[in-house]
N, C-alpha and C positions, 0 to 999 in steps of 0.2 A: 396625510395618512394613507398608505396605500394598502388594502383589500389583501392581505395575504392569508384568509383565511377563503375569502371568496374567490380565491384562485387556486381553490385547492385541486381544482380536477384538472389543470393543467400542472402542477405540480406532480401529481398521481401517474400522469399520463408520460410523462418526461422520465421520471423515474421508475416505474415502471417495463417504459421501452429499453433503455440502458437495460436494465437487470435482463430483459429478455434478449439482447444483441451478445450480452455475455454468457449466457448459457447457450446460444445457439453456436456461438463462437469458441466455445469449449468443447463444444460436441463436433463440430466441421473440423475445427483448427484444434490438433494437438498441443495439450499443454506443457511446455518444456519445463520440465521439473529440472535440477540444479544436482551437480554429481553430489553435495553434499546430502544429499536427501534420497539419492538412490543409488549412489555408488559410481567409481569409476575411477578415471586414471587424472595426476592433474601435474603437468610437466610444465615447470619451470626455466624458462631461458633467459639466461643475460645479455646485452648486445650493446655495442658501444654506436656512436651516430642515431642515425633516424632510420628505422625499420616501420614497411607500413603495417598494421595488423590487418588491415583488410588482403593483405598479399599472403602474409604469412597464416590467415585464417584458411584460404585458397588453398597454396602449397601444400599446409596439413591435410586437410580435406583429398585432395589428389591423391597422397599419398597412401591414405585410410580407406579411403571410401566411406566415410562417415562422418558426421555433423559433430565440428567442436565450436566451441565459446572460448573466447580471451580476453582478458580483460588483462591491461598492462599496468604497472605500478616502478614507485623507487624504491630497493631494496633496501635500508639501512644498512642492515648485517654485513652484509657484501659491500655496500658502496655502489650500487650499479644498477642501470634501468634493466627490467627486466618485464617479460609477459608469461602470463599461465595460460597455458594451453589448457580446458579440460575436455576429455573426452569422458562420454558418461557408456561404461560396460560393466554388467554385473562382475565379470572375471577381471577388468581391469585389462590393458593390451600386455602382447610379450614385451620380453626384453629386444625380440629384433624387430620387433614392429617402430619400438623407439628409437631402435639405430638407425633404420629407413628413415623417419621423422626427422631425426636433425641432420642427418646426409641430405638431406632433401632443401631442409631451410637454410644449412652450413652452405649450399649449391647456390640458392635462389640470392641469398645475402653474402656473400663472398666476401666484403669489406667493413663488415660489423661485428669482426669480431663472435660471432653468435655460438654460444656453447648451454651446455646443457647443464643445469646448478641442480635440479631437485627433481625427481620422481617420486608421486603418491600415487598411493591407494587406495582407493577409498571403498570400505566394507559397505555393503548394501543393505546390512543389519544394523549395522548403529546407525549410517543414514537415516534410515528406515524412526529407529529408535530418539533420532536428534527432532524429525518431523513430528513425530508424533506429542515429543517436547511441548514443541511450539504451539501445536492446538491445544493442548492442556492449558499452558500458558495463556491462550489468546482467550479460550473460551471461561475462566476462572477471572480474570480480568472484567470482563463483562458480565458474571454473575455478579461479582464484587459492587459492581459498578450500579448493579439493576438494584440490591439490596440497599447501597448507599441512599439514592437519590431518592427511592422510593420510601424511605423513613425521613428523609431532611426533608422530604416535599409533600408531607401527608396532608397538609391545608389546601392543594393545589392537585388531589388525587391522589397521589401517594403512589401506588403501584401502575395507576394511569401513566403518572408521571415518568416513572423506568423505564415502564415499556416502552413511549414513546421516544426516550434517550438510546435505548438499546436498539428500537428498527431503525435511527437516524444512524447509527452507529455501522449495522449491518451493510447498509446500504453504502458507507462508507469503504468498507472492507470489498463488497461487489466490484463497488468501481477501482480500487487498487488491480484488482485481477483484470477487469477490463481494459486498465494500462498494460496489464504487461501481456496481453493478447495482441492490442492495437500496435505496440512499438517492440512485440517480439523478444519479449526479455525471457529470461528462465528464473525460477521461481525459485531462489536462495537465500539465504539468511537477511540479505537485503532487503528484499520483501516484506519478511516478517518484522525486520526493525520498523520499516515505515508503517507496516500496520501498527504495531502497538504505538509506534509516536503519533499518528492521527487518531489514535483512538481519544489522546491526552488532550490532542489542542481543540477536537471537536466536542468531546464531553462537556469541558471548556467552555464553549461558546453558549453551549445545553444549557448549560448552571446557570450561567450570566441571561439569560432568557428567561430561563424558570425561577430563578432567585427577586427578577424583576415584576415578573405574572405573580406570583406570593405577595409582595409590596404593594401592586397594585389592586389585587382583589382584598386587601385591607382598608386602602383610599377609595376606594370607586363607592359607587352604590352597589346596595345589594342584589338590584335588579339589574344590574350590569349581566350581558349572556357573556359565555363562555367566546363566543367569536368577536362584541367586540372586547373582552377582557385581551384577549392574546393578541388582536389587530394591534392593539396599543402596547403593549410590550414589546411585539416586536420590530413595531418602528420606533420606541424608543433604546433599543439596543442595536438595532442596523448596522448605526456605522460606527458603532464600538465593533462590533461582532467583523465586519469588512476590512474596517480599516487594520485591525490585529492581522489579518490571513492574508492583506493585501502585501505589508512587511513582508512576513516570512516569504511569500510568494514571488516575490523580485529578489530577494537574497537566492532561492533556489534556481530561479531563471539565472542569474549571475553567475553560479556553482555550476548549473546547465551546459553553459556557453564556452567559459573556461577550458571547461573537461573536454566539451568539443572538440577545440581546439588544440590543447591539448591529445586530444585521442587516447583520453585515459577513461575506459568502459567500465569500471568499478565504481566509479564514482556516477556515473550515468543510471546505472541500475538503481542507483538511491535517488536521485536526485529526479528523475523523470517521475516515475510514479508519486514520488511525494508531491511536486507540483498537481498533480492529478487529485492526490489524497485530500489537498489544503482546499482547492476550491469546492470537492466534493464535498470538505467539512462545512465549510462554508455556509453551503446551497443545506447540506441536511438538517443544518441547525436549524435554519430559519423557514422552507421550504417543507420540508417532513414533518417538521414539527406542526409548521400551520395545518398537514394534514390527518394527523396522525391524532391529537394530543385531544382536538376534540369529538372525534370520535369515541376515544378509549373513555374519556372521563366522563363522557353520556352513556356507556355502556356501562362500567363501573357505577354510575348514581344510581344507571336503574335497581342493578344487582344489589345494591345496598337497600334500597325504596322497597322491592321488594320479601328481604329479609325483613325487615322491620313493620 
């Protein structure tokens, strides 16, 4: 039986740090937001053989004088490997700015074939209008989620019990942003997939915790306290709760490694941060909860004791 409730201040302390490395690291280090969210240009090039993107990320750069992202894929449509360049500018570049671009990459890669398939634009309005999407989205999710748990869980606190689901939750979401600060990613619809899919697999673990805390404060005595009620829950969910996130976890290291290899960056910006998201679900489920769940549900008893 290990003391996860009496490790709450190192739990607090840990997590806590993280969320302050991430705000200070927001504020030092700009956050690259993604042209689909704020506009910009996103040029598409086919090329036959092996082209490096870290060459052809250079070459553009030279060429521009300013910071693009690539991320390489197989085109179906066409049949052909290809990479997107994006460059993020409210006005999007000229049309000779894109002739210098691929003179330049046409120069650098002389034997690949390398031509230019697609030119976008991307409006800095509907970007604008797609972000703000996704917060609606993200934050409706987790009201959804707070009203769920807090009615299936009313024997076990009830609104205790949400809130404490929802700051494991948040805290989830923190550390996604903290990946893509540490490993320098830009913040794209990528992102927002892996946050709504950790939001599933950690609530997940939430449930299977609280569903067992409900179970148990039905067997135990009644004089059982609230720390060792949840000590024994959640080491009897542990390595249910581990060994789930441990799978997923070596499946995305695997996807990781490939893509590496590979040098296909599309699939890196899902795949990095998710491994980041899974252990963080991990850690919140069991870790936030021990600290979190019995505070709120002694502050809620009081507020009740009191009315009454």
């Amino acid at each position: 039986m290990f003391d996860f409730v009496g490790k709450r201040k190192i739990f607090a302390i840990i997590s806590l740090s993280l969320i302050a490395a991430t705000i200070v690291g927001a504020l030092i280090f700009k956050i690259d937001v993604d042209i689909t969210f704020r506009g910009g240009t996103m040029l598409t090039y086919s090329y036959e053989g092996d082209v490096s993107v870290s060459d052809a990320k250079s070459t553009i750069e030279t060429t521009l004088g300013q910071t693009v992202n690539i991320t390489s894929k197989v085109d179906n449509s066409i049949g052909k490997t290809t990479f997107v360049a994006s460059l993020a500018a409210a006005t999007g570049i000229s049309s000779e700015q894109q002739t210098a671009v691929t003179d330049a990459l046409q120069k650098s890669f002389p034997d690949n074939a390398l031509n230019l398939e697609q030119s976008v634009v991307v409006n800095p309005t509907i970007g604008g209008e797609f972000f703000t999407k996704c917060l609606v989205a993200l934050g409706f999710a987790i009201i959804v989620l707070l009203i769920y748990i807090g009615f299936r869980f009313k024997k076990i606190g009830g609104w205790a019990t949400g809130l404490s689901a929802i700051i494991a939750l948040v805290h989830d979401v923190i550390m996604v942003f903290l990946a893509t600060l540490v490993f320098g990613l830009a913040i794209d619809a990528n992102i927002m997939a892996v946050i709504l899919t950790i939001l599933g697999y950690s609530i997940n673990d939430t449930i299977v915790i609280f569903d067992r805390l409900r179970e148990n404060k039905r067997l135990m005595p009644r004089e059982t306290t609230d720390a060792e009620l949840l000590n024994t829950s959640l080491n009897q969910t542990f390595r249910r709760c581990v060994v789930t996130s441990v799978t997923t976890i070596i499946t995305m290291i695997v996807v990781t490694i490939v893509a590496l290899i590979a040098d296909v960056g599309s699939i890196l910006t899902f795949s990095v941060p998710m491994i980041v998201g899974l252990v963080s679900g991990s850690y919140s489920s069991i870790c936030i909860t021990a600290v979190v769940w019995p505070a709120l549900n002694k502050l809620f008893s009081k507020k009740k004791r009191k009315k009454a």
